[in-house]
N, C-alpha and C positions, 0 to 999 in steps of 0.2 A: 047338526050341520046346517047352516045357513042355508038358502036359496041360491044366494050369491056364488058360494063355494063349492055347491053341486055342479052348478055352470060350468065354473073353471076346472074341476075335474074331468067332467067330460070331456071337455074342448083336450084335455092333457092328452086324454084315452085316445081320442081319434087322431092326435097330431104326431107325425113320424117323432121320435126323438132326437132320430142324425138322417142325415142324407143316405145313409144305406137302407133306414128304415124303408125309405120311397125308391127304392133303387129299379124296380121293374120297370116303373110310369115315369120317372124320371132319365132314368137311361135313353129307354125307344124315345123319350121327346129329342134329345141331344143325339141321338142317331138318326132320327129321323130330318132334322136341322141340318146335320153334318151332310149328309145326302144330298138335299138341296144344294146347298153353298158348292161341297164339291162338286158337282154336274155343271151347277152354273159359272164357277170360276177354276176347275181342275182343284189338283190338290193343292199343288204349288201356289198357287193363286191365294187359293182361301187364307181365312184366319181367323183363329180363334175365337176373338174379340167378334166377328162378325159371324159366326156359328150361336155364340151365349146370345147373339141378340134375338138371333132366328128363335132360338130354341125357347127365350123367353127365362134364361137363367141368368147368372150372373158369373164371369169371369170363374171366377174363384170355386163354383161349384163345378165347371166343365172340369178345369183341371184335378178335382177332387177325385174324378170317377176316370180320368184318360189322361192325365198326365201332358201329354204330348200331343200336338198335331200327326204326327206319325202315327200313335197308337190307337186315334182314332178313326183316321186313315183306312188300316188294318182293318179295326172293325168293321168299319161299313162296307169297305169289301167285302168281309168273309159274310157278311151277312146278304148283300148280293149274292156271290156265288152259291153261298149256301141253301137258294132258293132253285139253281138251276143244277148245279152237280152231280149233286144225288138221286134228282129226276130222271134225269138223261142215264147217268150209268146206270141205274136201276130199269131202268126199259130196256137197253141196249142188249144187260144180260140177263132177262129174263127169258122165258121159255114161250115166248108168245110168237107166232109167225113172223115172218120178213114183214109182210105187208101190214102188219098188224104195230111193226115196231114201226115204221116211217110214217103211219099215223098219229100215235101216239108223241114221237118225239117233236113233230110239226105244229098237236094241238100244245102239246107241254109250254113248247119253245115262244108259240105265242101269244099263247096265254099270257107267261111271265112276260115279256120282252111289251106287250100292249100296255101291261098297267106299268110299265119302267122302263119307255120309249128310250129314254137317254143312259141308259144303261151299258150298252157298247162301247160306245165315244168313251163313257169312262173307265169301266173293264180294262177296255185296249192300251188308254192315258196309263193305268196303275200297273199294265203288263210289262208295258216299255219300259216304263219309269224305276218299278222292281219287280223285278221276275222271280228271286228269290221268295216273292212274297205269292207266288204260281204256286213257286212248288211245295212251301210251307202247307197252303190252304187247302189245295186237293189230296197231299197227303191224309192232313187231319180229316178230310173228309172219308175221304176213303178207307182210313183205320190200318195207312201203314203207306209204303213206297210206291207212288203214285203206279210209274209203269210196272211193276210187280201186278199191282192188282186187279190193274186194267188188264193184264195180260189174256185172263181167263173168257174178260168178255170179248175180244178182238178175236180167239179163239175159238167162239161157240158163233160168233158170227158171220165168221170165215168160212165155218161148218156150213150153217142156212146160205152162205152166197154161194158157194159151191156146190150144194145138192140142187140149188137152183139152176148152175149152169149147166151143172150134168143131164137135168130134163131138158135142158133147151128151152128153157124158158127167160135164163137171163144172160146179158154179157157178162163176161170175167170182167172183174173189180176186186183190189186188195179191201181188206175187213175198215182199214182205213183212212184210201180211196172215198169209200163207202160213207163214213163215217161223218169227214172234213165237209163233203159235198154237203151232204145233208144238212149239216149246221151252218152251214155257208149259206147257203139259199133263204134257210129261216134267217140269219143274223143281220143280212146285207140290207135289204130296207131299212131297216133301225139304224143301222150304222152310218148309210148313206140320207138319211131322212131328210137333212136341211137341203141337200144337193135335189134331194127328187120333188120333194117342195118346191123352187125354182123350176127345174123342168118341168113336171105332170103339171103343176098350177096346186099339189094337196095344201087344205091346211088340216087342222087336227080330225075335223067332220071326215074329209075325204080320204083322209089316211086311215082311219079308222075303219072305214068301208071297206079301204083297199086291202088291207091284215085279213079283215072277215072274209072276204073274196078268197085270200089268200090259202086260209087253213081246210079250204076244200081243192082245190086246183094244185096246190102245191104236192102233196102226196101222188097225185094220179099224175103230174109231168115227171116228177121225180123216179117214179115206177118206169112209165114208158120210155124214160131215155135211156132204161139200163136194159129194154128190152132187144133180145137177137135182132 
């Protein structure tokens, strides 16, 4: 065999055969695109055409792996939510103290929400827009009917607010009172960010600060508002 021929056999060996061969590094590139574009111009907005450019493919291969604006939609939803869902109800109903869980949920919440500021705005945009598409996704996450399964953690956490107020140590609050609050407080900066930008004077430096200030002071106000 040639020298020549060696060459080109390699180059064979290393080079996908079809676009599913590449499908991992090829996918997350056009998910990661699709993110972009949606954040920046909603879903409705986007398009295709201007996702393959982001993404650095070509037309014809976005639709190869997604078909559809929608299905890609989908995905990069679920793959948002997929980052915070599991988190959250996995601490909520675990076995770890009250105070133990409003910490945890607070560093989870913004952790994720700091490296994916604009994440809300679009969350909220794909809630409204299809909410069918709610209940699809936390289903699957969950591994069966959303409020079925959530049932057990509202349940056990109802338990700890309540031996809480039995000592006198907290006010009465429902498990999901409880619950809303708490996500609400981590979510609302992010969600309001351009608006507090104008107000405070943030840009990305000072907002930045202000999240890190945040995952320490947020848990200890959130505790003493619920105290007797």
């Amino acid at each position: 065999m040639t020298k020549r021929k060696r060459a080109r056999l390699a180059r064979a060996r290393r080079s996908p055969r079809s676009p599913r061969d590449a499908q991992p590094e090829t996918e997350q590139k056009i998910l990661d695109a699709a993110r972009r574009v949606f954040v920046r111009r909603g879903t409705a907005g986007a398009r295709m055409q201007e996702i393959a450019a982001e993404a650095g493919v070509n037309q014809a291969l976005l639709h190869y792996y997604y078909r559809s604006k929608e299905r890609l939609s989908a995905a990069v939803f679920a793959q948002f939510a997929s980052r915070l869902i599991p988190t959250v109800v996995g601490i909520l109903g675990s076995d770890a103290s009250l105070d133990d869980k409003v910490d945890r949920v607070v560093a989870a919440y913004l952790k994720n929400l700091s490296q994916n500021p604009f994440l809300p705005g679009y969350v909220l945009s794909e809630m409204h827009h299809h909410p069918e598409r709610v209940q699809q996704l936390v289903g699957s996450l969950a591994g069966g009917e959303p409020s079925r399964m959530m049932s057990p953690v509202f349940t056990q956490l109802q338990q700890q607010i309540d031996e809480r107020v039995a000592a006198g140590a907290m006010r009465p609050i429902s498990a999901h009172q409880f619950t809303v609050n708490l996500l609400s407080l981590c979510v609302f900066p992010f969600a309001a960010r351009p608006m507090l930008g104008i107000m405070l004077g943030f840009n990305d430096a000072s907002f930045a600060r202000f999240i890190e200030q945040r995952r320490t002071e947020l848990p200890a106000f959130f505790r003493n508002a619920l105290r007797p």
